[in-house]
C-alpha positions as CSV (number, residue, x, y, z in Angstrom):
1,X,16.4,-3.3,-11.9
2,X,16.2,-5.4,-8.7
3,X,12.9,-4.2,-7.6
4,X,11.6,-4.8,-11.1
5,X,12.4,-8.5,-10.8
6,X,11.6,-8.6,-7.5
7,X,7.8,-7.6,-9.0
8,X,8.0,-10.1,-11.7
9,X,8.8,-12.6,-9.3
10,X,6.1,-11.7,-7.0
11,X,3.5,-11.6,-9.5
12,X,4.1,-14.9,-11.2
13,X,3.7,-16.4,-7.7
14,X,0.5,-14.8,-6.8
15,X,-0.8,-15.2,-10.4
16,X,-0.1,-19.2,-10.3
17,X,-1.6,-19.7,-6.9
18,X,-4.2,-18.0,-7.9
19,X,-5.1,-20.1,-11.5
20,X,-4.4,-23.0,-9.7
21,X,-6.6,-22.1,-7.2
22,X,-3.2,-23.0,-4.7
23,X,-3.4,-20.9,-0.7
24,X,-0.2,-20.1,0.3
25,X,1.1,-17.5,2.4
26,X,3.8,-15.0,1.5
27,X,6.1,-13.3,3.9
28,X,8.0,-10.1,2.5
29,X,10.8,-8.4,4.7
30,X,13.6,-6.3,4.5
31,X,14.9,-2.8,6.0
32,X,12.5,0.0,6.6
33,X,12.5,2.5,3.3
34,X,13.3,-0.4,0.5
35,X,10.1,-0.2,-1.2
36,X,8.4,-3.4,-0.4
37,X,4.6,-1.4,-0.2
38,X,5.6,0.0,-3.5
39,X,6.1,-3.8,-4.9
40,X,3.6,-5.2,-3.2
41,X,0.8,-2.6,-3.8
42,X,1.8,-3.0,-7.8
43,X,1.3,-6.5,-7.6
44,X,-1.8,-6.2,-6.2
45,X,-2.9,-3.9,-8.6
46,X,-1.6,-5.8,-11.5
47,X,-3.4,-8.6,-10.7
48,X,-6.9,-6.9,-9.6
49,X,-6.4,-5.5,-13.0
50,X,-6.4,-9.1,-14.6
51,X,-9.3,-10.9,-12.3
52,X,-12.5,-8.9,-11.5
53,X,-12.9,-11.0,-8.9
54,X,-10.4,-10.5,-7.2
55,X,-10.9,-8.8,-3.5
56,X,-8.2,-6.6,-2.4
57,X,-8.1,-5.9,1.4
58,X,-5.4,-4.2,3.3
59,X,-5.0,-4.2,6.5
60,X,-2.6,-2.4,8.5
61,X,-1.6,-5.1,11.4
62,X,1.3,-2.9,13.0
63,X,0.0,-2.7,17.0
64,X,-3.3,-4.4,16.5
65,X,-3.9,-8.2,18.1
66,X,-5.2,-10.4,16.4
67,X,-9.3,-9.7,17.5
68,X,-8.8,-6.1,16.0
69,X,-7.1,-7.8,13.0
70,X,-9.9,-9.7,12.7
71,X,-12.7,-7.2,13.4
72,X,-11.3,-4.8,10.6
73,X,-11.0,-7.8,8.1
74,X,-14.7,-8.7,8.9
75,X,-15.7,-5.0,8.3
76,X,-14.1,-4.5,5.0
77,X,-15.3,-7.4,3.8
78,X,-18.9,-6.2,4.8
C-alpha cells in the first residue's frame, strides 16, 4: 500500500513536468533493500508506455565522477 502511493505520487510528478514541459530534478532516498529501483523503474516504464518520445537512460552513477557520468550518458544517447 505505501509503495503503491509512493508510485502514484511519483508518476503524477514526472507526468506534469513533463506536459508542462517543467525540468525539475528529483532526489529519491531511503534505506538499502526498500524498493525505490522497483518504483522508480515502474514509473519509468509507465510513462515510456504513454509518450513514444520519451528517452529512457539509466545510468548507474555509484563510483563514477562525473567525466565517466558524462561519457556513458553521451554514449547512450549515441
Amino acid at each position: 500500500m505505501y509503495r503503491n502511493r509512493e508510485e502514484k505520487s511519483l508518476f503524477s510528478i514526472l507526468k506534469d513536468s513533463f506536459s508542462d514541459d517543467f525540468s525539475l530534478s528529483i532526489l529519491y532516498q531511503g534505506i538499502q533493500g526498500i524498493g525505490k529501483q522497483v518504483i522508480i523503474n515502474k514509473v519509468i516504464r509507465d510513462l515510456s508506455n504513454l509518450n513514444t518520445e520519451f528517452l529512457n537512460i539509466q545510468i548507474d552513477c555509484r563510483e563514477k565522477n562525473l567525466e565517466e557520468i558524462i561519457i556513458s550518458l553521451l554514449t547512450k544517447i549515441g
